[in-house]
C-alpha positions as CSV (number, residue, x, y, z in Angstrom):
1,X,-71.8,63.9,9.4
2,X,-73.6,60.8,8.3
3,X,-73.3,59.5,12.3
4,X,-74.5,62.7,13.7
5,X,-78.4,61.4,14.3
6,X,-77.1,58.5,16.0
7,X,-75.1,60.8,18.5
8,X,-78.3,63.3,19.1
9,X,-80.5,60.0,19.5
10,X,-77.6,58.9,22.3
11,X,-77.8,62.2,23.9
12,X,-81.4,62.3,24.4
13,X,-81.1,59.1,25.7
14,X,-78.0,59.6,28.3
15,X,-79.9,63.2,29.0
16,X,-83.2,61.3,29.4
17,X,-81.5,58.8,31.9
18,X,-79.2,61.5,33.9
19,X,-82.1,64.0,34.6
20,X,-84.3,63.4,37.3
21,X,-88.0,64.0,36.2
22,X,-89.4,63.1,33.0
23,X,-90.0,67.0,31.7
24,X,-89.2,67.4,28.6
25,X,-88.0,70.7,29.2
26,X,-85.3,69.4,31.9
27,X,-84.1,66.9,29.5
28,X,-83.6,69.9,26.8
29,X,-81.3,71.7,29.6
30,X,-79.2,68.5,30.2
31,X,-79.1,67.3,25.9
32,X,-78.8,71.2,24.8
33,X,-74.9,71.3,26.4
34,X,-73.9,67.9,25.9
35,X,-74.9,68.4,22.4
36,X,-72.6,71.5,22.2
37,X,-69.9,69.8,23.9
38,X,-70.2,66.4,21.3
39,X,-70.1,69.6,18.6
40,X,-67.0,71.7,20.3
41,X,-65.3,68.3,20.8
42,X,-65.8,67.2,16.9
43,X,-64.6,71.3,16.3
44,X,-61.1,70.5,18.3
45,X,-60.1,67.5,16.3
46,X,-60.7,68.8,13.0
47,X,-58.6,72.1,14.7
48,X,-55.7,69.9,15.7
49,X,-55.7,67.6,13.1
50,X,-55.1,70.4,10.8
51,X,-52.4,71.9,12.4
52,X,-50.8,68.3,12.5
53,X,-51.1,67.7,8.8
54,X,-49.1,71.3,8.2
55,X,-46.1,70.5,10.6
C-alpha cells in the first residue's frame, strides 16, 4: 500500500535499464508486465495467506 510508489519507481528504473533504447514507449512495454506481475505476486500471498490462517 504505502510502499507501492517505491516499487513502480523501481520498475521504471529496472524497465529503464533492461530495455534497449531510451523510448519511452519501449520502457512502457517492459514496466507495464512487470508491474502486473509485482501486482499478481502481492494477489498470491494475500490468496495463500488466507487459506493458511483458516486451516
Amino acid at each position: 500500500e504505502k510502499n507501492r510508489r517505491f516499487a513502480v519507481l523501481g520498475i521504471a528504473i529496472l524497465a529503464a535499464l533492461l530495455t534497449p533504447t531510451p523510448d519511452v514507449v519501449n520502457m512502457a512495454l517492459m514496466g507495464g508486465p512487470l508491474y502486473l506481475l509485482y501486482e499478481a505476486g502481492i494477489l498470491l500471498i494475500r490468496i495463500f495467506n488466507l487459506e493458511k490462517n483458516r486451516s
